[in-house]
DRENTI-223905 format. One record per residue (C-alpha): x, y, z; residue number from 0; chain. Coordinates in steps of 0.1 Angstrom, whole numbers, plus 5000, padded with zeros to 4 digits. Example, Ala and Ser with C-alpha at 12.3 -4.5 7.8 and 13.67 -1.06 7.14 Angstrom:
BEGIN
+------+------+------+------+--------+
|    X |    Y |    Z | nufi | drenlo |
+------+------+------+------+--------+
| 5123 | 4955 | 5078 |    0 |      A |
| 5137 | 4989 | 5071 |    1 |      A |
+------+------+------+------+--------+
This chain:
BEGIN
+------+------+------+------+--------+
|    X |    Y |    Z | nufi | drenlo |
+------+------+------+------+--------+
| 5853 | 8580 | 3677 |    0 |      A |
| 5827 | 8584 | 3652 |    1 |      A |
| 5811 | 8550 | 3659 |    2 |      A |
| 5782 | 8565 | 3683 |    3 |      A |
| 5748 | 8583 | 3667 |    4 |      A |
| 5739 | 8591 | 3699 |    5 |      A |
| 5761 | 8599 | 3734 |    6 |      A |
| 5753 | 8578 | 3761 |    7 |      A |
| 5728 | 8593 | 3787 |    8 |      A |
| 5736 | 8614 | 3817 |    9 |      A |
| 5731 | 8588 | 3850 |   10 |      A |
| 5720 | 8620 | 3867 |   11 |      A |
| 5683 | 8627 | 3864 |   12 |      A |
| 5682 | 8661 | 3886 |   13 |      A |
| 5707 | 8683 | 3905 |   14 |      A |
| 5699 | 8708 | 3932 |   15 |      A |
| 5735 | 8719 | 3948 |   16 |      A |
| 5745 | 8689 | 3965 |   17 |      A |
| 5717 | 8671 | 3961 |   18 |      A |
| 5711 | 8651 | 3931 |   19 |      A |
| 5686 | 8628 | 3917 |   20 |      A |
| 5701 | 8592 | 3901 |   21 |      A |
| 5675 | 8580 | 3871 |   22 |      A |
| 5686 | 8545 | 3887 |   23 |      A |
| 5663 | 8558 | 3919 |   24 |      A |
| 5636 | 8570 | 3897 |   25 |      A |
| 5635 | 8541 | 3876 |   26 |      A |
| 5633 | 8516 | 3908 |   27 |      A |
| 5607 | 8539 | 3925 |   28 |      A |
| 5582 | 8540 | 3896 |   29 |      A |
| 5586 | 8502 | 3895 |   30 |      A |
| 5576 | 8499 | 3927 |   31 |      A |
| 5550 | 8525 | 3925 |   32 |      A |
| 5532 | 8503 | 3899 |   33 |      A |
| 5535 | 8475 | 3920 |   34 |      A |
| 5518 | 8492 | 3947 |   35 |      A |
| 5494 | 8504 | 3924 |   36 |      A |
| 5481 | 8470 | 3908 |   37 |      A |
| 5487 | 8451 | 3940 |   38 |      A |
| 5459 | 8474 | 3956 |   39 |      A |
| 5436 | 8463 | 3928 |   40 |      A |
| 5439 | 8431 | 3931 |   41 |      A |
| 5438 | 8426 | 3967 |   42 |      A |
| 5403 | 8445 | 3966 |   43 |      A |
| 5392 | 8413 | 3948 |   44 |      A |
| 5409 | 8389 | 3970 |   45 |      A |
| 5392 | 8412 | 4004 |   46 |      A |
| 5426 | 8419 | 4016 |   47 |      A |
| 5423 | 8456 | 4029 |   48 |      A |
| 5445 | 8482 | 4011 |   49 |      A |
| 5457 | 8498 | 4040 |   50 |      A |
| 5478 | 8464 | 4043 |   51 |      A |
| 5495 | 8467 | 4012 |   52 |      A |
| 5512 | 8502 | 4020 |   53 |      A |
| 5518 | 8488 | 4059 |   54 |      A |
| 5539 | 8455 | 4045 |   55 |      A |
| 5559 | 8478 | 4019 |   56 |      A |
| 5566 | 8503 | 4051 |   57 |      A |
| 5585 | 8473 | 4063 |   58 |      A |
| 5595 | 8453 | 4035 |   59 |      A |
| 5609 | 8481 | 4008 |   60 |      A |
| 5640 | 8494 | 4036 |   61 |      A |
| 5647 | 8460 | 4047 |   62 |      A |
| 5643 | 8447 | 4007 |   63 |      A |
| 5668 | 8472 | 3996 |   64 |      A |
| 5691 | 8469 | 4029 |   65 |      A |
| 5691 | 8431 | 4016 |   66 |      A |
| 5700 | 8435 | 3982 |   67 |      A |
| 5728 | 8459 | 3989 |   68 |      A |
| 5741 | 8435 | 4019 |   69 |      A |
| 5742 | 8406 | 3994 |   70 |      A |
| 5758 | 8426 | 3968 |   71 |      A |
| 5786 | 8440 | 3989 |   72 |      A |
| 5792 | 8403 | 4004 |   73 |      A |
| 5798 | 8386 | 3971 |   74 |      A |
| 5821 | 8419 | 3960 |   75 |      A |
| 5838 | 8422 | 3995 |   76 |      A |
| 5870 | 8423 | 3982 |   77 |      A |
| 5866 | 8458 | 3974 |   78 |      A |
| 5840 | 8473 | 3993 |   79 |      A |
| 5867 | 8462 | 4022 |   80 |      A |
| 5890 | 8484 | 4008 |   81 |      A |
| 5866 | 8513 | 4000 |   82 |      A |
| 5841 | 8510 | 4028 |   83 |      A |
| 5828 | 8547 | 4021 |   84 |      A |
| 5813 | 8529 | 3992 |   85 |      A |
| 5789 | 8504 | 4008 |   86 |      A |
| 5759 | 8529 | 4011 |   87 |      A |
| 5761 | 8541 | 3973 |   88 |      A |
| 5731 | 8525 | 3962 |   89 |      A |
| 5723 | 8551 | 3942 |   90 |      A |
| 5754 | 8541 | 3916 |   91 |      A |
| 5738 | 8504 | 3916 |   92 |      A |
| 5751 | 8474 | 3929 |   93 |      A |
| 5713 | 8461 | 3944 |   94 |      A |
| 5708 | 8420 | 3937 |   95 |      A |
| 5673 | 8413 | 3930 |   96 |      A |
| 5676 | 8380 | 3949 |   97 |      A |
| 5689 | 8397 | 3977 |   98 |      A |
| 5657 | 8421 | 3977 |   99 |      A |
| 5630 | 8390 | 3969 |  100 |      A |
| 5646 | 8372 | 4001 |  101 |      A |
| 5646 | 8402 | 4021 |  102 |      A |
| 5607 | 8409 | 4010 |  103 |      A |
| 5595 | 8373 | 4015 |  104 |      A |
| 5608 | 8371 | 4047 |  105 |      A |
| 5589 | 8402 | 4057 |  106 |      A |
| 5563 | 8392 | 4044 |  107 |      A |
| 5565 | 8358 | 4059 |  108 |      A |
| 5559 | 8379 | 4098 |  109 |      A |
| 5535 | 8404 | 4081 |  110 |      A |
| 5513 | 8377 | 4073 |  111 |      A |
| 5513 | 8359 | 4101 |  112 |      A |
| 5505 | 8391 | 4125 |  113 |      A |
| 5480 | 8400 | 4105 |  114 |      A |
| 5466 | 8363 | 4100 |  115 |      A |
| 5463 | 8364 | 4064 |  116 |      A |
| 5469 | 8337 | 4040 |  117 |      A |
| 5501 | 8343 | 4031 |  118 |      A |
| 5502 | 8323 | 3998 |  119 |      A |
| 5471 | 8345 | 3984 |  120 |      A |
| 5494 | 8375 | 3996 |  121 |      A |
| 5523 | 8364 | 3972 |  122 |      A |
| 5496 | 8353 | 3947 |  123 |      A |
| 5484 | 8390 | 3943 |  124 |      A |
| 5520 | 8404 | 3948 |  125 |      A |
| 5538 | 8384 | 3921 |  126 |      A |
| 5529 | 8394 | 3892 |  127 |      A |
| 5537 | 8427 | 3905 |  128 |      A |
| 5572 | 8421 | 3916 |  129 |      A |
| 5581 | 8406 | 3882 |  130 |      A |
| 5569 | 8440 | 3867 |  131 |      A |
| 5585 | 8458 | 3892 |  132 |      A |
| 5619 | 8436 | 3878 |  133 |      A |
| 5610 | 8446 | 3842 |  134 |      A |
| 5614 | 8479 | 3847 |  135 |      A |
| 5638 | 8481 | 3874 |  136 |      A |
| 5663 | 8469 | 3846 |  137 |      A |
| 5662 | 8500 | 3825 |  138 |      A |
| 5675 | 8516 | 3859 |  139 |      A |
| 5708 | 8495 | 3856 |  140 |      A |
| 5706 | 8508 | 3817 |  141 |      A |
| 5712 | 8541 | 3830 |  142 |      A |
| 5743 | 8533 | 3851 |  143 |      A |
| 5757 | 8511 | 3818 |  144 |      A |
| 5755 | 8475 | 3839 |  145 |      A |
| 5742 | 8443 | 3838 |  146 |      A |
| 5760 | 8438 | 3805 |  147 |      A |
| 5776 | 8411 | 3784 |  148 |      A |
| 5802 | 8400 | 3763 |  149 |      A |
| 5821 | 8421 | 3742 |  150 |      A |
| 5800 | 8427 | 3707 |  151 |      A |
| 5799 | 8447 | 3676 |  152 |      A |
| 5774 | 8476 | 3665 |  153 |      A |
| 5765 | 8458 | 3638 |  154 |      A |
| 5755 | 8421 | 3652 |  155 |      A |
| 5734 | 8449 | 3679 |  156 |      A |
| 5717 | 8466 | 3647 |  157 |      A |
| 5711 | 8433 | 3634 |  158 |      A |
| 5689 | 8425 | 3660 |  159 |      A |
| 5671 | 8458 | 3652 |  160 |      A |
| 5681 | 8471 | 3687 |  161 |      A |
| 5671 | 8510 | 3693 |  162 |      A |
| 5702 | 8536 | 3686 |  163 |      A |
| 5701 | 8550 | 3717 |  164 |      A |
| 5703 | 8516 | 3736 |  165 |      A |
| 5737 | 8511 | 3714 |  166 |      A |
| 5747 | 8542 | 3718 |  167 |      A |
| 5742 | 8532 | 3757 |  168 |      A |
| 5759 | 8498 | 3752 |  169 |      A |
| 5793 | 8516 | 3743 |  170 |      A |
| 5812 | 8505 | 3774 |  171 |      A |
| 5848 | 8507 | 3780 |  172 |      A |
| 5856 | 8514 | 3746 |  173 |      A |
| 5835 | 8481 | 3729 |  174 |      A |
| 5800 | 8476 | 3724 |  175 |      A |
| 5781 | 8453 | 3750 |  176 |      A |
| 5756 | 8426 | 3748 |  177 |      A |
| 5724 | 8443 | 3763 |  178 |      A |
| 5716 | 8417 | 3792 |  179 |      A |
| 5701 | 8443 | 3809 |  180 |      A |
| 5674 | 8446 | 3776 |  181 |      A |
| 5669 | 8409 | 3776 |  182 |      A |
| 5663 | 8404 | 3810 |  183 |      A |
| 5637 | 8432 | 3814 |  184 |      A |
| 5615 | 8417 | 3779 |  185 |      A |
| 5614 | 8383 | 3794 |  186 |      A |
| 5600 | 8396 | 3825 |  187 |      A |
| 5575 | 8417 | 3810 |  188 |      A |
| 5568 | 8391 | 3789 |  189 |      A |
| 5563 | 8370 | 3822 |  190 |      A |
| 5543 | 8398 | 3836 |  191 |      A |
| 5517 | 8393 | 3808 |  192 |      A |
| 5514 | 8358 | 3810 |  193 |      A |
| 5507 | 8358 | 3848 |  194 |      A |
| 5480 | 8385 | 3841 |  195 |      A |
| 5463 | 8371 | 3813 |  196 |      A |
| 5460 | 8330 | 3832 |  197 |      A |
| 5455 | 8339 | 3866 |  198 |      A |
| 5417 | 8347 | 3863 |  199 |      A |
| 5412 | 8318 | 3842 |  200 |      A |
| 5390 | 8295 | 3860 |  201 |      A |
| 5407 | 8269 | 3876 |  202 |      A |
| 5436 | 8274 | 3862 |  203 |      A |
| 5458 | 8278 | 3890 |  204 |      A |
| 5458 | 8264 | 3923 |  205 |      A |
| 5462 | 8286 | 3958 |  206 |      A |
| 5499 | 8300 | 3955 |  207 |      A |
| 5507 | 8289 | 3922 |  208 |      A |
| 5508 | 8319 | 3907 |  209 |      A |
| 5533 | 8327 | 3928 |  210 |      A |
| 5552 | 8293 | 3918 |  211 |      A |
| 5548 | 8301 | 3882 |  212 |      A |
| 5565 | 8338 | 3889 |  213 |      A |
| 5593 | 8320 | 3904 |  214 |      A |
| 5599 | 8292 | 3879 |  215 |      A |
| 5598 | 8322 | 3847 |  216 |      A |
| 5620 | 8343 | 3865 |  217 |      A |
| 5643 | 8319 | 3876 |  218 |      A |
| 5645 | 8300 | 3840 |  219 |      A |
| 5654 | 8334 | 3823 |  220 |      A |
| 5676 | 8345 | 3843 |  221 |      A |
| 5696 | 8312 | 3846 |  222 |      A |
| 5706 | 8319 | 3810 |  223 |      A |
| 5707 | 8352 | 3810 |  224 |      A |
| 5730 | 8354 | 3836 |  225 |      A |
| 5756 | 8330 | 3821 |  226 |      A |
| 5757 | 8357 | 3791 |  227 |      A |
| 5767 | 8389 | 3816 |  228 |      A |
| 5806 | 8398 | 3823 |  229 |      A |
| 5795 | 8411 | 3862 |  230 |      A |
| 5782 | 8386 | 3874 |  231 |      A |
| 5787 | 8382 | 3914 |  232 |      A |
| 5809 | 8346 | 3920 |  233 |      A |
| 5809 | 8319 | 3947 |  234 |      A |
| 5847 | 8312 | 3941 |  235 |      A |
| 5860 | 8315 | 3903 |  236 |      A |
| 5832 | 8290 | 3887 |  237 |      A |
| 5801 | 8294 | 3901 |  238 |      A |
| 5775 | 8318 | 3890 |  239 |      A |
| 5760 | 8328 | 3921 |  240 |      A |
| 5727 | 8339 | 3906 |  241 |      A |
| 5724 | 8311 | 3881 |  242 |      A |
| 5730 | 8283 | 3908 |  243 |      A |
| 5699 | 8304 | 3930 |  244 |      A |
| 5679 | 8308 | 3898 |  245 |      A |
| 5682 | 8266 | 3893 |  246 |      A |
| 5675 | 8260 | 3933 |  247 |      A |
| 5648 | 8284 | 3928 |  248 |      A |
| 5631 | 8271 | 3900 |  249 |      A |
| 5636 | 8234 | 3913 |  250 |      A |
| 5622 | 8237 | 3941 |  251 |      A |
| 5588 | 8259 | 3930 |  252 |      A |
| 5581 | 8230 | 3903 |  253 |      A |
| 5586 | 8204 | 3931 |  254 |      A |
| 5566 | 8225 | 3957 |  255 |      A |
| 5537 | 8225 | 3930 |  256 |      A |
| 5539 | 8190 | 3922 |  257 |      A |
| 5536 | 8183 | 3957 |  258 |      A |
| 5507 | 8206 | 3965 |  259 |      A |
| 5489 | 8192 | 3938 |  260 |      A |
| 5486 | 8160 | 3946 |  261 |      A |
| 5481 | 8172 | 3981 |  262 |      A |
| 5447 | 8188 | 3966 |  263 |      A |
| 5456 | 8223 | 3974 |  264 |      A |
| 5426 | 8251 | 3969 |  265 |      A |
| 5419 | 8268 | 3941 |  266 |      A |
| 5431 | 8302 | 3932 |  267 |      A |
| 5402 | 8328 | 3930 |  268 |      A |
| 5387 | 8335 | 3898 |  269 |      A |
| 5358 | 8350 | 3909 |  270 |      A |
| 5358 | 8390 | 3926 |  271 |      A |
| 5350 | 8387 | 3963 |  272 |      A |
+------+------+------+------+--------+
């Protein structure tokens, strides 16, 4: 019992009578709210008016968040079947990022075309946001102790010079857990970085290949990522659902590239408008 310096944190970031406020929520909503945010800055520089940024996330965040829940509860039907009251709870987790990205790039897919805007700059602008948006949207499943791995020990989690209080957070179940959750959300701040720093650089990136190059980084991380995490959603008993999308993803964004290169695509803009 002493094992823990710290108790874990309270899920619960607010409660008003019977209303309360999940940290999960406010975790997501600021990631998104940052998205908006740097989205609307970049667009100015691309010409693409701000109001359309807050019409496409009218439209895509419900039916983003209506697709990660659907493809949560359909790989884990099992047992919302048997506690259908549950399918709604999204505020106790259980949202798939790959869910939400299909859901959003589907909207965004119509959005574009009613608005006849070049839907590749669109995801161009939008991506490294997303990835951000990821980043922190991990620290939200932090709260509600998921996304975790194997069985560990405090001391291999010290050794990696981990923060107390994400230990002291790791203490699931009676073990300490392999922070998949921490990993993920470095590499995709890490990605995050990259695309910001290379994709003003002058030629450096063709029309929608910054988009590409979000989907490759993501994909590749969480490919290995995901083979370390004990909750993982299955297709059957073997298969990884989100590590066999991640290696569909990722192939098919380096072949799209190759193909568009040789194709002569347009460059990306370097230049403000």
């Amino acid at each position: 019992m002493g094992t823990r310096l710290i108790a874990a944190l309270n899920p619960i970031a607010l409660q008003f009578g019977p209303f309360t406020i999940h940290w999960y929520g406010v975790i997501i909503a600021t990631g998104v709210v940052l998205a908006l945010w740097l989205s609307v800055r970049e667009g100015k520089r691309q010409g693409i008016p701000e109001d359309y940024f807050y019409d496409y996330l009218l439209w895509a965040l419900p039916i983003a968040i209506i697709c990660a829940r659907l493809y949560y509860v359909t790989f884990q039907w099992p047992y919302y079947a048997a506690h259908p009251g549950e399918i709604i709870a999204i505020w106790d987790g259980g949202i798939a990022i790959y869910g939400s990205i299909i859901g959003g790039f589907a909207v965004l897919y119509f959005f574009c075309r009613a608005r006849h805007l070049s839907m590749w700059t669109m995801l161009d602008v939008i991506a490294p946001t997303v990835i951000l948006a990821q980043g922190i949207g991990r620290w939200g499943n932090f709260m509600n102790q998921e996304a975790f791995g194997v069985i560990t020990t405090k001391a291999a989690l010290m050794a990696q010079h981990i923060p107390n209080w994400i230990i002291a957070q790791m203490y699931i179940g009676g073990h300490y857990r392999v922070p998949t959750f921490l990993y993920e959300s470095l590499w995709d701040l890490a990605g995050f970085a990259v695309l910001m720093l290379l994709r003003h650089r002058h030629h450096f990136f063709l029309r929608g290949e910054v988009f590409l190059s979000y989907v490759m980084w993501y994909a590749f991380g969480r490919f290995f990522i995901e083979g370390m995490r004990t909750d993982s959603l299955m297709l059957g008993s073997v298969i990884r659902v989100s590590q066999l999308l991640s290696l569909l993803f990722f192939i098919g964004a380096l072949v799209l590239m190759i193909v568009r290169r040789r194709r002569g695509m347009a460059p990306w803009y370097d230049q403000p408008k």
